[in-house]
N, C-alpha and C positions, 0 to 999 in steps of 0.2 A: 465466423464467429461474430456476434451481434456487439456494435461501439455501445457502452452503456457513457451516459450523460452521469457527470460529478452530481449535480443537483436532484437525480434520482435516488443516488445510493445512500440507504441507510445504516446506523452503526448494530440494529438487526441484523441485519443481510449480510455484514462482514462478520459475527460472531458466530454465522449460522456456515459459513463458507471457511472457518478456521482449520478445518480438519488438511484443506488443499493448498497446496502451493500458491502462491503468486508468483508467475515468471515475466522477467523482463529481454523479451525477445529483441534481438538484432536485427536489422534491417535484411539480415541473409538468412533463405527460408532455412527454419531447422538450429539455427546458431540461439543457445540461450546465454545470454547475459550473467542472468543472475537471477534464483532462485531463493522468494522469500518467505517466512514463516511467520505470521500473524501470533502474534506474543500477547498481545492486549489492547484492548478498546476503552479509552475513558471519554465517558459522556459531561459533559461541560452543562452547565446551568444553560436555561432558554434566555434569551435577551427581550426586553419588553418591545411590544410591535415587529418583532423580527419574529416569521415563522419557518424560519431556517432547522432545524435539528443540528446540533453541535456538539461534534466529538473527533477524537485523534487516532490514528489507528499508529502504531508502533510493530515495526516488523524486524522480524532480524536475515540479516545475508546469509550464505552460506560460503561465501569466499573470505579470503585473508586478504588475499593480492590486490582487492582493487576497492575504492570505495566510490559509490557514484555520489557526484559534488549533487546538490539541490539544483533540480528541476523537474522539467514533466517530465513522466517517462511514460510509458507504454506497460501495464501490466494484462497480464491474460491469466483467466483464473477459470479451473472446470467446471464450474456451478455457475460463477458470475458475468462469464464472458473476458470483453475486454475495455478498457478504459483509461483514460489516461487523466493521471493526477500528478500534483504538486510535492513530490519526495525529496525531504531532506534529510543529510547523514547527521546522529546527534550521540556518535559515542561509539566505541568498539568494546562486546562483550569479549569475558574473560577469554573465550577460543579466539580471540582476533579476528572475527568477524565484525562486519559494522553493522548496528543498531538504524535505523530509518523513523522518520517519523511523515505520518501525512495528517493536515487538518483540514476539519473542514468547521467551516464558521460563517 
């Protein structure tokens, strides 16, 4: 599965990749992590001389039991490949699952 680079990916390409999971694989082949669901994308204002594109992506878990603390992790997605970004926990919805957020800016 092809590494996609953070500075490729735009907030397109993850609206258009919503319908699929996001899985967070373990270092042991076959063992998933955690399984996340792409809830919403908000797009941030452009910053002057910065041609960065900036927006957030908000995922939800599917587990109760564990919640991964902020950092990179390792996501693999069927359309988008795999890539590793910057994930933080920001809240557990009402099924006690946790809430994620990722920025890019």
């Amino acid at each position: 599965m092809i590494m996609r680079a953070p500075l490729d990916l735009t907030a397109d390409e993850f609206e258009a990749a919503a319908t699929h999971p996001f899985d967070i694989p373990s270092g042991e082949a076959g063992v998933l992590i955690e399984r996340l669901t792409l809830r919403s994308v908000t797009r941030k204002p452009p910053l002057p001389s910065f041609d960065r594109e900036r927006f957030s992506l908000f995922l939800d878990g599917s587990r109760t039991d564990i919640a991964i603390d902020g950092q990179e992790v390792l996501l693999s997605h069927e359309t988008m490949g795999q890539m590793r970004l910057f994930m933080v926990p920001i809240g557990r919805n009402p099924d006690g699952t946790v809430r994620y957020q990722i920025v890019f800016s």
